[in-house]
C-alpha positions in Angstrom: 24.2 -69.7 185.7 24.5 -72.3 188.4 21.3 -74.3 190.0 20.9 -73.6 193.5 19.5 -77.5 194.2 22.0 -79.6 191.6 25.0 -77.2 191.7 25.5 -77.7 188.0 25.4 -74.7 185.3 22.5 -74.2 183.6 22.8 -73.1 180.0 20.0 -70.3 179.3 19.3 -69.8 175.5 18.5 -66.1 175.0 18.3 -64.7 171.9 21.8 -63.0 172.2 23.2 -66.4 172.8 21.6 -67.8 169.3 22.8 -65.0 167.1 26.4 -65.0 169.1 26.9 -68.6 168.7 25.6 -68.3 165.1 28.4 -65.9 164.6 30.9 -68.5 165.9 29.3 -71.2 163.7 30.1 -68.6 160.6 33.8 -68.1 161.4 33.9 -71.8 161.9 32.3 -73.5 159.0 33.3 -70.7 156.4 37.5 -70.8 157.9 36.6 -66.3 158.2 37.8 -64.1 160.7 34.9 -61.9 163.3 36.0 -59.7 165.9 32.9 -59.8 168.1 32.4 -57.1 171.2 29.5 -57.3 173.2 28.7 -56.0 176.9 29.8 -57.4 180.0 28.2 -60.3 182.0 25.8 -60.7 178.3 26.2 -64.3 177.8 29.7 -64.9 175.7 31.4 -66.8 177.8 28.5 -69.1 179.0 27.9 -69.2 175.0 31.0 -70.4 174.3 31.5 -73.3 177.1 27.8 -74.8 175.3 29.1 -74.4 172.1 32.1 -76.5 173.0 29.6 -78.9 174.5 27.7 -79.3 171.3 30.7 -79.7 169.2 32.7 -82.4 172.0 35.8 -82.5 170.1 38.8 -80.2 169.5 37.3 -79.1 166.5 36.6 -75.6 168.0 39.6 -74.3 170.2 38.4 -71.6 172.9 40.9 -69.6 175.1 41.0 -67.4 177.6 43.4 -63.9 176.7 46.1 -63.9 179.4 45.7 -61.3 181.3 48.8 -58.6 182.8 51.2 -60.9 180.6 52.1 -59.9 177.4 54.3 -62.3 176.4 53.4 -64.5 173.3 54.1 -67.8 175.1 51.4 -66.9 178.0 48.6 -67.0 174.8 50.9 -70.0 173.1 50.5 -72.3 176.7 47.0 -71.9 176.7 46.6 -73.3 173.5 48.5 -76.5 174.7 46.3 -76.8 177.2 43.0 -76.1 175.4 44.8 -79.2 173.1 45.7 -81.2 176.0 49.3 -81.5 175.5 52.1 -80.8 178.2 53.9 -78.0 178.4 57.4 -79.6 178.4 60.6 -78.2 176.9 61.7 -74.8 176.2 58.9 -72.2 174.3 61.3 -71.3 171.7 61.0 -75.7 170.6 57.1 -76.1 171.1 55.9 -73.0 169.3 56.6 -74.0 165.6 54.9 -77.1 166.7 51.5 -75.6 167.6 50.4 -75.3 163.7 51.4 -79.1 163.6 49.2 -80.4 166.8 46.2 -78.1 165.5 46.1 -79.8 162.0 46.8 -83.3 163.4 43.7 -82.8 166.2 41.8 -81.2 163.2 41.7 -77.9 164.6 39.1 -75.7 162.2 38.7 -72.4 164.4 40.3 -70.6 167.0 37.6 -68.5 169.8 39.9 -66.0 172.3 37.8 -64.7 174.9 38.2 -61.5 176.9 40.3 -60.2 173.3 40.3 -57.0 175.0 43.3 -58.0 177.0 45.0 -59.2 174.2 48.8 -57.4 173.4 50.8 -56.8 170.1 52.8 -59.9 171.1 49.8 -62.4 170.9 48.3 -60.9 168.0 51.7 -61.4 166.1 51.6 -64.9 167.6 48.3 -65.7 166.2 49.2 -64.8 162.7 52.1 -65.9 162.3 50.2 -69.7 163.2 47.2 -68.9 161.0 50.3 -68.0 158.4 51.6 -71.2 158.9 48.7 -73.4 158.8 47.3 -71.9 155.9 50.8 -71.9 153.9 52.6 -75.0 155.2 49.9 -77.5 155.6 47.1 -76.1 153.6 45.0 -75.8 156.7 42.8 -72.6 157.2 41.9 -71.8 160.4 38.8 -69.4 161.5 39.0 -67.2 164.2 36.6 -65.1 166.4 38.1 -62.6 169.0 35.6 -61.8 171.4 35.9 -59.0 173.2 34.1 -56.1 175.6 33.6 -52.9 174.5 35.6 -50.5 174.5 34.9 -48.2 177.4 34.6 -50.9 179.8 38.1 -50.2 181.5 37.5 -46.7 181.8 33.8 -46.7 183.3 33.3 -49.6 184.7 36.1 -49.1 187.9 35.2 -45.4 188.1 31.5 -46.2 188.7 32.9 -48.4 191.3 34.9 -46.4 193.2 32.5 -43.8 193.2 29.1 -45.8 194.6 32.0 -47.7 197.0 32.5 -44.1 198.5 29.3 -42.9 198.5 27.7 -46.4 200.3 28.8 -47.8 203.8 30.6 -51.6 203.5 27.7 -53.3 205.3 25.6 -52.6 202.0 27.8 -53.0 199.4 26.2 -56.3 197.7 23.0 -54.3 198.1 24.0 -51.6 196.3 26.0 -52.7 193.6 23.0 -55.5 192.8 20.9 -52.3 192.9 23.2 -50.3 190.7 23.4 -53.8 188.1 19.7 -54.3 188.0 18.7 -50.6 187.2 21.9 -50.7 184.3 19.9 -53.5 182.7 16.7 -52.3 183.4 17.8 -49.3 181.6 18.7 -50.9 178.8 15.5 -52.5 178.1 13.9 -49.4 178.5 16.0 -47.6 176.1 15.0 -50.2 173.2 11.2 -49.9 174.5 11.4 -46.0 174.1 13.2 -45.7 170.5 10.7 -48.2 169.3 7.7 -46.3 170.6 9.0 -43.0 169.1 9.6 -44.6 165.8 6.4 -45.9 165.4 4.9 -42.6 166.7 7.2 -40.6 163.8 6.1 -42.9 161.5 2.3 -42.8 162.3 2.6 -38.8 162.4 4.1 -39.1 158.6 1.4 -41.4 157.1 -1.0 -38.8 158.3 1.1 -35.8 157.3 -0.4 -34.2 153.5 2.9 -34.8 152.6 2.9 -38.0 152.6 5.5 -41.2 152.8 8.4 -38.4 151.3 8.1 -35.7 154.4 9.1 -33.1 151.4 6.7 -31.2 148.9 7.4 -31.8 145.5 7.6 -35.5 145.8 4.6 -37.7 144.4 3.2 -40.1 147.2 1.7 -43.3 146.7 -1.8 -42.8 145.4 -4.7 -44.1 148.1 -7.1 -46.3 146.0 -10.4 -46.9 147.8 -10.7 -50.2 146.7 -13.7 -52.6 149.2 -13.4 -55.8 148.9 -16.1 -57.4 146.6 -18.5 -59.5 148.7 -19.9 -62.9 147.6 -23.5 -63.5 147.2 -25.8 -66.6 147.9 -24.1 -68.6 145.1 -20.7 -68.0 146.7 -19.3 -66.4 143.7 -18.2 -63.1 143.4 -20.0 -60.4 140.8 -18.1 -59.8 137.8 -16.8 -56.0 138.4 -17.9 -53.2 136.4 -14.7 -51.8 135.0 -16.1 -48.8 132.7 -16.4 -46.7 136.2 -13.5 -47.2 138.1 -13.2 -46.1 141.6 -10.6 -42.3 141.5 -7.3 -42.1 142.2 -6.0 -39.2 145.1 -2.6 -38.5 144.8 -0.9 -35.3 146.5 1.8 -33.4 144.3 3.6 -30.6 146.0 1.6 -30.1 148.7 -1.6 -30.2 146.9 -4.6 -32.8 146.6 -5.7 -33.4 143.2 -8.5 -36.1 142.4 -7.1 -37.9 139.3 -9.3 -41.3 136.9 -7.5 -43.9 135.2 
């Protein structure tokens, strides 16, 4: 986000921010690969840009997917320019050099944002470096596609279309803020209402007969009425009488049966 007063982005550490970019630290320190989707406008991107912060050098290597371009060199350019090199000479010259500028900048992990967009051509592109750095130089790269989910380019615009028909153009920002804070709003609601009915399922089945097991025929774990032994003036506790000890209820099929040891 961007501060109204010293128009300069703000970095906001939620707790989706700390597991995401403790996802990226994985792929980086351990060389692995993560494909990572998460929902739109959560944080990745913002993530990403601090993480590149923290690290200041090329170390970590974040690009943007080309988007309505499929061709390999699209993907290949922006790499070059995430390295700072210039994009002189013909592709078909500068891409078996890209493996080469990675290891000599010390490249150790790769980050493609917006993966969604990503085509058979780039992915190709991306292994065959990862290929090459790992055979020819010894060099192992990590790599984290990050991507939406899935169904974002088929609800998202039809959503759109629909509350841009239904709403005059005076209210549009209006409406769609509207529409984006009840979507989130939602969401948080959703967790808060599986969370309620899970603990009420599992307070109905510590007071069902049946048990922890939900099934007859199943043993449950036995409820010892065991108080706590009190200290007396001295501040020592009693020594406990153990020829009468306190019985054991356990419930077998169904049935309550009052059981010493």
């Amino acid at each position: 986000m961007t501060h109204p007063l010293f128009r300069t982005e703000i970095f906001v550490e939620t707790a989706f921010a700390r597991r995401f970019q403790a996802m990226l630290r994985s792929a980086w320190h351990k060389r692995s690969w993560h494909v990572i989707v998460a929902d739109p406008g959560s944080g990745k991107t913002t993530s990403i840009r601090d993480l590149l912060k923290t690290t200041g050098s090329r170390t970590v290597l974040a690009v943007v997917a080309p988007k309505n371009n499929d061709d390999e060199q699209a993907l290949g350019d922006q790499f070059f320019t995430a390295l700072g090199l210039p994009l002189r000479g013909h592709w078909s010259t500068r891409k078996p050099k890209l493996m080469g500028h990675l290891h000599q900048y010390g490249t150790q992990c790769l980050i493609v944002d917006d993966a969604h967009d990503l085509s058979l051509e780039h992915l190709m592109l991306i292994k065959e470096v990862t290929d090459q750095g790992h055979l020819q130089y010894g060099h192992p790269l990590g790599l984290c596609l990050v991507a939406a989910w899935a169904s974002r380019g088929l609800r998202v615009p039809a959503r759109n279309a629909l509350l841009a028909d239904m709403v005059p153009a005076s209210v549009y920002g209006r409406a769609y803020g509207f529409e984006r804070m009840m979507d989130n709003l939602g969401g948080h609601w959703r967790t808060a209402a599986g969370t309620w009915i899970g603990l009420a399922c599992w307070r109905a089945d510590c007071h069902s007969p049946l048990g922890h097991s939900g099934r007859a025929g199943r043993a449950c774990h036995p409820l010892r009425h065991s108080p706590s032994p009190s200290r007396d003036q001295s501040g020592t506790y009693p020594a406990q009488d153990h020829r009468s000890p306190a019985p054991v209820w356990t419930v077998r099929a169904g049935v309550a049966r009052r059981q010493s040891l």
